[in-house]
N, C-alpha and C positions, 0 to 999 in steps of 0.2 A: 603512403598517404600523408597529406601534409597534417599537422595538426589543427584542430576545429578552433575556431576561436568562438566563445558563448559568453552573452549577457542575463542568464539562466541566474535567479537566487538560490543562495544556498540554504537549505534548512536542515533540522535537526529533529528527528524524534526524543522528545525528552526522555521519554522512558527508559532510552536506551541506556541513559546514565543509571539507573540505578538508584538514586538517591531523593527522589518522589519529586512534585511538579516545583514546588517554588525551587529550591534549589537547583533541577534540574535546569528551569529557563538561564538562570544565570550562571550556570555552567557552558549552556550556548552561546549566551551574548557573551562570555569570555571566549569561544572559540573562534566566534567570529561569522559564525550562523547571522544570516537576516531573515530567518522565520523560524518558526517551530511548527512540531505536529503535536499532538499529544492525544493521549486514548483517552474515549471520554463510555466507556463500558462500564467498569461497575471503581467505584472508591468514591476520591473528591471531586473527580469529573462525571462521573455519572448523573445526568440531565436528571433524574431525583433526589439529587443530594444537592444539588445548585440551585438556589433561589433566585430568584429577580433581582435581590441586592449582589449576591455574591457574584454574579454571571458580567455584573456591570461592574465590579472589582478587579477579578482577575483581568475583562480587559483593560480596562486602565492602567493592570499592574504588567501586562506583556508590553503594553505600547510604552509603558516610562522606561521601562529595557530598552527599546528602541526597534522591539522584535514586533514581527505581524503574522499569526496565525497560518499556515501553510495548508492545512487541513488537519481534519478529525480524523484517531480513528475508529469506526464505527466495528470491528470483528466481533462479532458473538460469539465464535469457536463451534465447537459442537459439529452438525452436519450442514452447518451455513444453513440453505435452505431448501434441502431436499426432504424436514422432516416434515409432513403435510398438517402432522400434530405440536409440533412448534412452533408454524409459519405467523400465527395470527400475531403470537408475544411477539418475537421477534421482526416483525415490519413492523408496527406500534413503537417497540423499543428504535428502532431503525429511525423510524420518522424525527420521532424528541430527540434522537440525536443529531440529526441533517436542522431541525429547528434553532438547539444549541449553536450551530454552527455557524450560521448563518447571524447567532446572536453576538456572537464572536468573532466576526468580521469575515468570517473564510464561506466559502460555494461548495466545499469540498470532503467529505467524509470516503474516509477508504477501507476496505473489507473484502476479505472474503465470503464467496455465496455458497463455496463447496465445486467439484470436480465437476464441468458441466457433463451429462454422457455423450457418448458418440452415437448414440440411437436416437436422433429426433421421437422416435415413436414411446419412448420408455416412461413411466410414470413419473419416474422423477425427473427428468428433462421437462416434462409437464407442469410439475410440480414447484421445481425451479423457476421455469419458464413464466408462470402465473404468478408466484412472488415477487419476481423481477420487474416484470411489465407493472406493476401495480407500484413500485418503488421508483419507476421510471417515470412516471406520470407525477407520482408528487412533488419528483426532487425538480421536476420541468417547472412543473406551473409553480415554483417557487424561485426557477432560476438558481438553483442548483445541482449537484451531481452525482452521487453513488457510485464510487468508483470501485470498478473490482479489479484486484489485484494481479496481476501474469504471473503463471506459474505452472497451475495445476493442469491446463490441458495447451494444445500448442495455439499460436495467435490466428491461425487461418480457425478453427473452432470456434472458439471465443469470438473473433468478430461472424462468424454466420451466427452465433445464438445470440451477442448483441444486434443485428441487422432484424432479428425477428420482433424487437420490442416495441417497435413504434416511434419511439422518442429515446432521445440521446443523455437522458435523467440518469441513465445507467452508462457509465462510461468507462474509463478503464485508468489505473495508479498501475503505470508501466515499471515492473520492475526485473531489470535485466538481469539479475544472480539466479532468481528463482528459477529463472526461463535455461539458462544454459548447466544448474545445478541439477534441475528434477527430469523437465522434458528433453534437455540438447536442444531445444529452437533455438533460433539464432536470435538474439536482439535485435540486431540490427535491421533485417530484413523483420523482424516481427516491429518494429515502428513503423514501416510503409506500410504494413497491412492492417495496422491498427490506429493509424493517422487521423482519420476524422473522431475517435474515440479518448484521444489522452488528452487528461486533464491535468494528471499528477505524477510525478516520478519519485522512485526509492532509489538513491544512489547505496549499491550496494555490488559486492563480487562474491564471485565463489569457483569452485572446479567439480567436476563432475568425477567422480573416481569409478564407479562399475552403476549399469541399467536398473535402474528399480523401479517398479510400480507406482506411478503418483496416488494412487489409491493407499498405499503403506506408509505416504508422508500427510495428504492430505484428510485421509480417511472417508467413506462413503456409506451411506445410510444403507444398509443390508449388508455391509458385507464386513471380514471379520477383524479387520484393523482399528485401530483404536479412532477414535473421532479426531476433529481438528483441533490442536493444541497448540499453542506457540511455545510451550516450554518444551515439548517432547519435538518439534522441528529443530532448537533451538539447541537442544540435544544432540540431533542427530548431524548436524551441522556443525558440531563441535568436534563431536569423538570420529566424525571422517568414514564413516561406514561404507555409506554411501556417496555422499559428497558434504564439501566440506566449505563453510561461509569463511572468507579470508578479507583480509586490507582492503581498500581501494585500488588497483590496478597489478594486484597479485595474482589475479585468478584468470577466471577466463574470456570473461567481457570483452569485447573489442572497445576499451575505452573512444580511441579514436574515430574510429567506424559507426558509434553507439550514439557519441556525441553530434556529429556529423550528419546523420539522419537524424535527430531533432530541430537540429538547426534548417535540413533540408525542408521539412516537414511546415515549419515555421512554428515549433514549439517554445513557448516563451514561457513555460509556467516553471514549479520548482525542483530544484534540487534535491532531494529531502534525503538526508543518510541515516541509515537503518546501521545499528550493533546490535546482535542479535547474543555474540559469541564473546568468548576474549574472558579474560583478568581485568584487563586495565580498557573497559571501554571510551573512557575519556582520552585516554592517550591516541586512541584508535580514531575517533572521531577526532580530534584535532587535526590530525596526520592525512582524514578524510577532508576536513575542511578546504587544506593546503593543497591536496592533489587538485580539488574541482577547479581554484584559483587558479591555477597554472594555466585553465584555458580560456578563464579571464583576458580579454583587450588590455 
């Protein structure tokens, strides 16, 4: 296959550095990043700790970087939104942060909801299904997006339980490592089936080592794994149990294939590289920067 050529930007999640949000941004704009992401869940991004002056600060302090918002990320952890005793905080906390968002130049907030089930009939596909639709509708008539993340169940799933929502409020942050580390879907065929849904990408790789239950990574409400964590994924992606988060084009991505179907798709939105793992995550995100470059015109 020839190589893709992309006019796709690149971003960065700050967080991934390690070293909290101001200095993280300019750790990007040193890499070479033209956006960032950043979590706006609970600390100095958390939409109750941000005032009307401070909100009009940090933007002014990303745009003097020269950087522009990629999206939020909105994950609460936990059971996403299968717990029916949760659900209210949690779409409430959801919305202030798709509003943040929007205050902040970006359409875009990304998250997890939780594992959808394979039983249309099941309470918490219900349960799910009623949180969603209601998230969908606001992030719309806002002209915004709620994106849920690829990973936890395979892409033909996900878009029949997106296809049920009514509106496209709820959309999808395409990210290929998760898909070929937990489920084995393919990326690349998982963009065609999920093409009128992507808003946002994680540029990220990994390998799949032995089959495991996405239920034992992602966690689900009744059953006996631990909830969703991103430090305990981030874990487990490291010490290689199961499968293991690696470089940009070390694993098993079909970079070129992966690229190529966005371009086919006519996806023009971002880049966004996720460290999740590693010692030296700066060094790893620089090194990520350089690879996306290469399929720069």
């Amino acid at each position: 296959m020839a190589t893709p050529v992309i006019s796709n930007k690149i971003g960065v999640i700050v967080d991934s550095f390690q070293v909290g949000v101001k200095e993280g941004l300019r750790k990007a704009k040193e890499a070479g990043a033209d956006g960032v992401q950043i979590y706006a869940v609970q600390g100095e991004f958390d939409p109750a700790n941000l005032s009307p002056a401070a909100r009009r600060e940090w933007k002014e302090y990303i745009a003097s970087l020269g950087l522009e918002i990629s999206a939020l990320v909105g994950d609460l952890g936990g059971h996403g939104f299968q717990d029916p005793a949760q659900n209210r905080a949690k779409i409430d906390k959801s919305k202030r942060i798709m509003e943040l968002a929007k205050e902040l130049g970006t359409d875009i907030v990304t998250t997890h909801i939780g594992i959808v089930p394979p039983n249309k009939d099941s309470q918490i596909y219900e349960t799910m299904h009623t949180a969603c639709e209601e998230l969908s509708r606001y992030a719309h008539e806002m002209n915004a997006y709620f994106a849920i993340e690829t990973g936890p169940e395979t892409a033909t799933h996900l878009k029949m339980f997106l296809d049920g929502l009514g509106s496209k409020g709820v959309s999808v942050n395409f990210d290929p490592a998760n898909m070929v580390m937990v489920t084995g879907d393919d990326p690349v065929q998982g963009v065609h089936t999920l093409k009128d849904y992507i808003v946002h990408t994680h540029a990220k790789d990994g390998v799949k080592l032995t089959n495991i239950d996405p239920r034992d990574v992602y966690g689900e409400y009744g059953y006996e794994a631990p909830e969703l964590d991103h430090e305990k994924i981030a874990e487990m992606a490291e010490s290689g149990s199961a499968f293991r988060e690696v470089p940009l084009g070390a694993g098993s991505v079909n970079w070129n294939g992966y690229l190529q179907a966005l371009n086919d798709i006519g996806y023009q939105g971002y880049l966004t590289i996720e460290r999740e793992v590693g010692s030296n995550p700066e060094a790893d995100i620089r090194l990520a920067v350089e690879f996306l470059k290469r399929f720069r015109a």
